[in-house]
N, C-alpha and C positions, 0 to 999 in steps of 0.2 A: 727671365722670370721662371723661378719653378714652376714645373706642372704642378696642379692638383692632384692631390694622393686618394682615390678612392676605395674604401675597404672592402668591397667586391671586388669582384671579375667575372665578367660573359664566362658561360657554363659552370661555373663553379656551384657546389651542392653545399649547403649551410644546414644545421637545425635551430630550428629560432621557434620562439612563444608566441603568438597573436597578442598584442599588447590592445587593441582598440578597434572597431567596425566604423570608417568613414562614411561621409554622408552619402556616397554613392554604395556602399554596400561593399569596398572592398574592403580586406584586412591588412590591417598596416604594423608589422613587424619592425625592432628595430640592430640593428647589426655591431652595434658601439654601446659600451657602458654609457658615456654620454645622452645617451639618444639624439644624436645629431646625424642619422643618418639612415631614412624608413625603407624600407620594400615596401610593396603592395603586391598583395595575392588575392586572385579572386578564391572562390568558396571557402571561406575562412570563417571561424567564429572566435568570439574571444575566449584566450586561456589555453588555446590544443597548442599543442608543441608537434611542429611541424619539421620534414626534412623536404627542404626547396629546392628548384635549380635554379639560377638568374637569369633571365634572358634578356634582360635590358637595362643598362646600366648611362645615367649620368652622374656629371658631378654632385649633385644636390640630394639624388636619390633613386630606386633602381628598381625594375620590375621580377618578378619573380614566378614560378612556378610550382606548384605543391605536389610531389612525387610521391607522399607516402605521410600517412597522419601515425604521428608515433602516438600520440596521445590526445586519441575526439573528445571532443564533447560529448559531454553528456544527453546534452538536447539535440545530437546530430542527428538528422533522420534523412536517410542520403534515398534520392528517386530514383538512381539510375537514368541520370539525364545529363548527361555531362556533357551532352551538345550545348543544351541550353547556358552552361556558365564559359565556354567556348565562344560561346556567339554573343554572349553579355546580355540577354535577353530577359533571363532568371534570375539574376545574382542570388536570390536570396532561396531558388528551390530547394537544397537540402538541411533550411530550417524549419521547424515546426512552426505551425502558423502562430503560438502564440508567443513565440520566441520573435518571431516580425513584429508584430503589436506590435510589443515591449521595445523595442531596438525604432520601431518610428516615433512611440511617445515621447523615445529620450530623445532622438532626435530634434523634434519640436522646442522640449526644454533646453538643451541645450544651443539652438538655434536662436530662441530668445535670453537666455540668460546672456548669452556671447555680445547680444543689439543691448545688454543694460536695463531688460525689461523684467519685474518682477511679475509673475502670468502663473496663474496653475494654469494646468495640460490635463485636458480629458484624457478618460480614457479611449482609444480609436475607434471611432463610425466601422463596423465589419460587414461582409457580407455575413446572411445566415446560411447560405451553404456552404459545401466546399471550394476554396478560393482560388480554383481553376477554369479555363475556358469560357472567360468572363467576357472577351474584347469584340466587338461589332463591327472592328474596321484592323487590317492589316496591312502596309506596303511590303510586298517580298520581292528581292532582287532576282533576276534570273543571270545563269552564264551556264556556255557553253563549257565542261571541263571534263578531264578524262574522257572527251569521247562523247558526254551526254549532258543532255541539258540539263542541270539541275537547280532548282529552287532552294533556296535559305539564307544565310544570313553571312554576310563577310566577318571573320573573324578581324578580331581587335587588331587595328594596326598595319593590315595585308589585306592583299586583293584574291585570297584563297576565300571559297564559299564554303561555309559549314552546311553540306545539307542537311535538309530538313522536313518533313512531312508531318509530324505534330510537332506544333509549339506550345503547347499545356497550357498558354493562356487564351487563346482564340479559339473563340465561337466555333465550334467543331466543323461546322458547314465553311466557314470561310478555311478549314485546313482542305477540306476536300476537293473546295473550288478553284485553291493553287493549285493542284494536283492535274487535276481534268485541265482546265485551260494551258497549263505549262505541259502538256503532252501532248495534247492538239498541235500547239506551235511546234513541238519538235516535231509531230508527226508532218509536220507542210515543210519543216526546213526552214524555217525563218528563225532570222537571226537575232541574238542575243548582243546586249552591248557587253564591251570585254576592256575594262576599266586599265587594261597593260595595252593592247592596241588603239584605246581611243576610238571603237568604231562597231558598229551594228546595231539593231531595228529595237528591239524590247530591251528597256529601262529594266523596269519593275510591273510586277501586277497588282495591283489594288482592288481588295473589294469589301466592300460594305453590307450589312445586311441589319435590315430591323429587327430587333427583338422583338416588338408584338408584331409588326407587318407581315415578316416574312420576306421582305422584298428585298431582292439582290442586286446590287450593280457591282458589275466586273468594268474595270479600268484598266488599259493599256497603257504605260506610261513609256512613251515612245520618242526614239532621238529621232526618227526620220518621220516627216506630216502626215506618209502614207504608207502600209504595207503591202507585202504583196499580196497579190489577189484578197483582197480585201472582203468581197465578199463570198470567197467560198468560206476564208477561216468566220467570218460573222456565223454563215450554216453550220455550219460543223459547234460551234461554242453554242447557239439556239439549241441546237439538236441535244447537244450533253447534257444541258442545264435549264429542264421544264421552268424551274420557279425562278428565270432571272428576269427582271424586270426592266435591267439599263445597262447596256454595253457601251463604254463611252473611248475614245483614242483621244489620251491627253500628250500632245506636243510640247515635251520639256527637252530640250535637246543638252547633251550635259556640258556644252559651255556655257550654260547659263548658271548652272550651278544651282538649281532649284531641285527640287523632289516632285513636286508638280507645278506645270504654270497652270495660267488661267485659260490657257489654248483647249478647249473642250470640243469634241465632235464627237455629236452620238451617232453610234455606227447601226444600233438596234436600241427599239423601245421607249422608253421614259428619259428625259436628262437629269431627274433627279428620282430618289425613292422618297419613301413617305413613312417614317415612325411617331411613336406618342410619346408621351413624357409628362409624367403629374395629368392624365387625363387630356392633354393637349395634342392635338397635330403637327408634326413638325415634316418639311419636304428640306433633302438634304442631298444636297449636290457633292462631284467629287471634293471639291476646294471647300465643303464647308467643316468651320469648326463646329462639333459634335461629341462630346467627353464617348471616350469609346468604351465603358463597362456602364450601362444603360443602368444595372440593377442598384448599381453605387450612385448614379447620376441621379436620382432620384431620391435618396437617399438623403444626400450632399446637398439638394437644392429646398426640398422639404426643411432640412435643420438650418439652413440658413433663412429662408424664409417665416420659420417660427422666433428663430432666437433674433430677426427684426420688429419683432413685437408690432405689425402691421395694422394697421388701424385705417375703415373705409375711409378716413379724409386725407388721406396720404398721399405725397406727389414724391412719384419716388425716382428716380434716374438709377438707368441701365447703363456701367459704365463699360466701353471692353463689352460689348453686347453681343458681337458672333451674329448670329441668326435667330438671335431673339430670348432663348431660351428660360434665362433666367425673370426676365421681364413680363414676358408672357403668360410664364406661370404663374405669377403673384397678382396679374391684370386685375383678377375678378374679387381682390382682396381690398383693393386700393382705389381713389380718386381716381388718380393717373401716372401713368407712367412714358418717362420723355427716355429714350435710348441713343447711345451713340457709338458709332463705327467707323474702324476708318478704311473696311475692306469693301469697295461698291458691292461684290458680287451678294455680300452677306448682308448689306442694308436691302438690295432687291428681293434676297432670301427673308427676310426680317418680317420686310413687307407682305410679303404672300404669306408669309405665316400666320400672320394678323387677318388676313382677310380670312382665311383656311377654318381659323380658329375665330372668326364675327366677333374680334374686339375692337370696339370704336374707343378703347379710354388709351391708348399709348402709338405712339409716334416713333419712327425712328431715323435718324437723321445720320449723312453717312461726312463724318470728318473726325481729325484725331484729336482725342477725347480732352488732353489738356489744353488744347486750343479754345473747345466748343467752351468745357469747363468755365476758363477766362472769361469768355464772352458771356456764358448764363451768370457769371457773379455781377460782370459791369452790369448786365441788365437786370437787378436785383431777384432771379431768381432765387429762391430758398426752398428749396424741396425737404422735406421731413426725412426721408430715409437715401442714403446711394450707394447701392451695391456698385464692388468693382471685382470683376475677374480679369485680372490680368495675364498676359504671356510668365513664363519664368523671371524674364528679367524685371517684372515686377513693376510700380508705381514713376512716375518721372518727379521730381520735386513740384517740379511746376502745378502739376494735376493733384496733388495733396497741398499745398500751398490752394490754390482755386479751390479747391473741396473745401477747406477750414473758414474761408472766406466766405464762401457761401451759407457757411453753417448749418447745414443740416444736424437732427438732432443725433440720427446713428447714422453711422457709417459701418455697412458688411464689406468685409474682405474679404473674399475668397479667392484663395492662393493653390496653388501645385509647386510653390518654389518656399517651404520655411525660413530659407534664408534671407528673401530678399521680402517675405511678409513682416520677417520680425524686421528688419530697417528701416520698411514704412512706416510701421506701429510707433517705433520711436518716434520718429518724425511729426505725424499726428500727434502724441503725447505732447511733445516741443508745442506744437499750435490749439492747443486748447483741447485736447480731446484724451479720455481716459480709458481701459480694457473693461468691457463690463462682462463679466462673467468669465470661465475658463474660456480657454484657444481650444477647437474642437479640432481633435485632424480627422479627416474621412479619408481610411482605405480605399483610393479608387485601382490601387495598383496591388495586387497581391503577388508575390515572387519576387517583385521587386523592391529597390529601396524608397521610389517615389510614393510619399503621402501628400495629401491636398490638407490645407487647413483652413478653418472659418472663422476668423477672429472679429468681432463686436465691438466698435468702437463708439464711446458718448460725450454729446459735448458736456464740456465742466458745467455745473453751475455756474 
């Protein structure tokens, strides 16, 4: 059998046109009059005619390198950051911000045109200031390299660290508090896990910090239960960092293959911090889910809760609930509200939120969501509104199937994945329910190509 003939070759330098911006934000060039044969290059926009190099070639289609823009865009407006589109952090930093919109709205639309859904597309939920240093929560890897420890980001594909000291999107204090804590540790000697040997003490560092609180927690995310001298590095990280409020050593060891488990041990202070949100109190553990740009999370939850047209005698379910958040904030708007989780740690966190914030009208219940679903249809629940926030991969049949059943009269989505919100929407469409009003997306991501969106669903007459 012949081999496959492919029209590249590793190293080889090309000039090629950006034909299209994929949904992850890289550009996709193609190498054949056919177009049967794409590169992808990161900082790309469409139209510049670029001279690449290949660096990674299969049969189907091949990666590439941009060595030299023969002809930019127009709208190029380059930051001198070229760690960040190295580390794939940024994809989108050397576009103008309204050049991102525009390139998420179509996104959206084109996400639903693709599912069969005929939808106008707002235009995108923004921040009002500039759309940098947004994030409240970071994980950054450490390793030992050249000699010294350094913090940042593995480049795409390798176990080579891109350092990094500002990442342009994070809360400036969580850049500084990598910084301090990842020097401490080199200055005691303590080891770094080293992803080609398989072996040593610090994962990654994680920390979090409230927008209005203030309150910090630094996270050790650690392949061995214990480090060493434990508590002098505890003095030494108090000593650095007056305003921390929880130093916690989370045991994920990386044959598990997690990013964090649920193994938690506070070494100093609080186990969790404590921020607001729509006027609410929320306490937030390492493991809790928390949208990390606060000023958009509000934002985001505000527009979905007006365009549920919320009314005092409403029985609303929190579906996909986290820690309460969405449910919470709507409590004092509504009859009641019944939530469901299927994360314990975040049904316990749900719960003290509710006590935190003296709401006696919502409940939260911890099992996965299309199951409980099933069981409030058998038992004729019918709640008037049910918000769902789901993971990326989106809705299960089953839990949209139950939802339809139950009938409530809307149904809010709120998505961070367009793709998999517009194959729900159709879905719903299929069992009785129709788009009311535009698909709103909310920027919670700016740099990047991630948009959230809030699509309104009504049953038919």
């Amino acid at each position: 059998m012949a081999k496959t003939q492919v029209p590249v070759k590793l190293n080889q330098h090309l000039v090629v046109t950006i034909d299209h911006i994929r949904q992850n934000g890289m550009g996709l060039a193609y190498v054949t009059p056919a177009k049967d044969y794409p590169v992808y290059l990161a900082d790309a926009m469409v139209g510049e005619e670029v001279e690449i190099e290949i660096i990674q070639v299969d049969k189907h289609s091949a990666y590439g390198r941009i060595v030299a823009w023969i002809k930019p865009s127009a709208g190029r407006d380059n930051q001198d950051r070229q760690y960040l589109i190295e580390a794939g952090t940024a994809p989108l930093v050397n576009w103008p911000y309204p050049d991102q919109k525009a390139f998420k709205k179509e996104i959206v639309q084109r996400n639903f045109h693709d599912a069969g859904l005929k939808v106008d597309v707002a235009d995108p939920i923004t921040m009002d200031t500039t759309p940098t240093y947004y994030r409240n929560k970071t994980v950054v890897p450490l390793k030992w390299q050249d000699g010294q420890l350094l913090s940042g980001f593995y480049q795409r594909g390798s176990h080579h660290l891109v350092p990094m000291e500002d990442y342009y999107v994070n809360d400036q204090r969580l850049d500084e508090v990598i910084v301090i804590v990842r020097e401490i540790i080199a200055q005691r000697g303590i080891s770094a896990f080293d992803p080609d040997l398989e072996e040593g003490a610090i994962r990654y560092i994680m920390v979090r910090r409230g927008y209005y609180s203030k309150q910090l927690m630094v996270v050790l995310v650690a392949n061995e239960q214990e480090l060493a001298d434990e508590a002098g590095l505890v003095a030494d990280i108090q000593a650095a960092l007056p305003d921390l409020t929880s130093l916690i050593l989370n045991f994920a060891p990386k044959k598990d293959y997690v990013l964090l488990s649920p193994n938690n041990r506070t070494l100093a202070g609080e186990d969790q911090i404590e921020d607001t949100l729509l006027g609410k109190k929320f306490l937030i553990g390492p493991n809790s889910f928390y949208q990390v740009n606060p000023v958009m999370t509000e934002k985001l939850y505000q527009k979905a809760a007006d365009l549920a047209d919320l009314q005092p005698t409403d029985l609303v379910v929190d579906a996909y609930a986290g820690i309460g958040t969405i449910g919470i904030s709507v409590a004092d708007r509504v009859k009641e509200v019944i939530g469901v989780e299927v994360v314990p740690g975040a049904v316990v966190d749900a719960n003290k939120n509710l006590q935190i914030n003296h709401i006696q009208n919502a409940t939260y219940i911890e099992r996965d969501a299309p199951d409980q679903f099933a069981d409030w249809q058998a038992a004729g629940i019918q709640p008037d509104v049910v918000f769902v926030d789901p993971p990326r991969r989106g809705l299960t049949a089953k839990l949209i199937e139950s939802t339809a059943q139950m009938g409530p009269d809307r149904v809010v989505y709120v998505s961070c994945n367009p793709i998999t919100a517009a194959r729900d929407v159709a879905l719903f469409q299929d069992l009785g329910y129709h788009v009311a009003g535009p698909v709103v997306p909310v920027d919670q991501f700016p740099q990047t190509a991630h948009i959230e969106t809030i699509t309104v669903l009504k049953k038919n007459d």
